[in-house]
C-alpha positions as CSV (number, residue, x, y, z in Angstrom):
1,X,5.9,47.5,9.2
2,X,7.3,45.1,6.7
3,X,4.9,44.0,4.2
4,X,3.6,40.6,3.8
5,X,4.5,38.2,0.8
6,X,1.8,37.3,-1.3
7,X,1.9,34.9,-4.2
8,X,4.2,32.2,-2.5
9,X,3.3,29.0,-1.3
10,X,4.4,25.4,-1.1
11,X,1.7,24.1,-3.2
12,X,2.2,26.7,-5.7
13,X,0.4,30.7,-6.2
14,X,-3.4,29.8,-5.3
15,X,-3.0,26.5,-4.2
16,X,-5.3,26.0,-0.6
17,X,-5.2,22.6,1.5
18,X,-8.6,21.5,2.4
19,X,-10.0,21.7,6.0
20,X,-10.0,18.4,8.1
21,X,-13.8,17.4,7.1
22,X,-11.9,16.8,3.7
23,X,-9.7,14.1,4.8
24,X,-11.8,10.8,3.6
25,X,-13.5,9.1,6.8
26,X,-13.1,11.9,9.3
27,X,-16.0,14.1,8.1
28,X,-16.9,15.1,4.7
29,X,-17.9,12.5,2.2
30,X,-16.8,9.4,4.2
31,X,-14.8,7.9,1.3
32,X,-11.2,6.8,2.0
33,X,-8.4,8.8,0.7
34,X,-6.5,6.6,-1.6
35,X,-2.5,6.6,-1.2
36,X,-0.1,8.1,-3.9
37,X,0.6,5.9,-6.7
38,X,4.3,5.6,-6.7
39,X,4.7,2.3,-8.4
40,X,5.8,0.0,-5.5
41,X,3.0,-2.6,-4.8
42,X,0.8,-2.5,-2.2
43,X,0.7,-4.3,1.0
44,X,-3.1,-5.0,-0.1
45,X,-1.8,-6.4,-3.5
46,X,1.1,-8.4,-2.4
47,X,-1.0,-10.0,0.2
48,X,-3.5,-10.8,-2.6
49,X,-0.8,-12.3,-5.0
50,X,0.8,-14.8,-2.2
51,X,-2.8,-16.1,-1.0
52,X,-3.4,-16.7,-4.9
53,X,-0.2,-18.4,-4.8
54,X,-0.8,-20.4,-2.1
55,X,-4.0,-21.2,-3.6
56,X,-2.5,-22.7,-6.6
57,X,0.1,-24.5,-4.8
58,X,-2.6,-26.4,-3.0
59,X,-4.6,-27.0,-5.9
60,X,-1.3,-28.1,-7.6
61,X,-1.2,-30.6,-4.8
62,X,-5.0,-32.1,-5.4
63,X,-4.5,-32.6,-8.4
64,X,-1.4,-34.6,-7.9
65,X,-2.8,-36.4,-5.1
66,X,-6.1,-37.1,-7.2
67,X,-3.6,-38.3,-10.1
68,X,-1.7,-40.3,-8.2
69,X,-5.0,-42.2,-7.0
70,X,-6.6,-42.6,-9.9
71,X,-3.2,-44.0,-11.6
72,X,-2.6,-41.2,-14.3
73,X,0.6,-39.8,-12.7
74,X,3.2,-42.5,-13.3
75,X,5.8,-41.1,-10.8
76,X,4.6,-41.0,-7.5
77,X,7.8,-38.3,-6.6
78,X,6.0,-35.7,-8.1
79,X,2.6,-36.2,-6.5
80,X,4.9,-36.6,-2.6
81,X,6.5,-33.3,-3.8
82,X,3.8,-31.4,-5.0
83,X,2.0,-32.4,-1.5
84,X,4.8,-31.2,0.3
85,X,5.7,-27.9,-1.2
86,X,1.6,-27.5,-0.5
87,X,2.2,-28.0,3.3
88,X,5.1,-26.4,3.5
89,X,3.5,-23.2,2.0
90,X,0.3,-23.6,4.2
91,X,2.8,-23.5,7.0
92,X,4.6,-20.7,6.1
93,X,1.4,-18.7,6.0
94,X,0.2,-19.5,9.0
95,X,3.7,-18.5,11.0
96,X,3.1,-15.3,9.2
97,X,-1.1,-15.3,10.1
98,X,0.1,-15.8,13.7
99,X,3.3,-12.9,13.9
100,X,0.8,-9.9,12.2
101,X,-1.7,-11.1,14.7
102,X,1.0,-10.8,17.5
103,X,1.9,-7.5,16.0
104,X,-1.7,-6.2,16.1
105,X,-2.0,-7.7,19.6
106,X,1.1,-5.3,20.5
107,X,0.0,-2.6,18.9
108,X,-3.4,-2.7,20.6
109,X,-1.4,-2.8,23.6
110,X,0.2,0.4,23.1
111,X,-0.4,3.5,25.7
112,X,-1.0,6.4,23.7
């Protein structure tokens, strides 16, 4: 009979993976495991800086529109474009609202 190996392991001499109740939200604790921090952003954080975009595009665009009525903005180009690049971002985001909604719907329709 051959002998086992001790000492070796993936994970290094002594290392153990924890049992499934460990995993965060199966079991355990219920916290979520949090992913690896590799130093790409997340889809969490990217979504957060584009709605914060968007939201100062459109305030860009009240404030123009407000300037332009109340007569401090002299050129009325800049008020017309700020407006538009507002709806034109407000219509970008909701193509994308509607195709990750159409992606969840096809997902959900899935058979396992």
């Amino acid at each position: 009979m051959i002998p086992p190996i001790s000492g070796v392991s993936a994970l290094g001499p002594g290392a153990s993976i924890g049992g499934v109740g460990s995993i965060g939200g199966i079991g355990g604790s219920g916290s979520v495991a949090q992913p690896a921090k590799t130093g790409a952003t997340s889809f969490g954080s990217a979504l957060a800086q584009a709605v914060g975009g968007l939201e100062q595009t459109q305030n860009t665009a009240a404030t123009a529109a407000q300037g332009l009525a109340t007569g401090t903005i002299s050129d009325p180009a800049t008020a017309v474009t700020a407006v538009e690049n507002a709806s034109l971002a407000m219509d970008v985001a909701s193509q994308i609202q509607n195709k990750l909604i159409a992606a969840e719907t096809t997902l959900f329709q899935l058979q396992v």
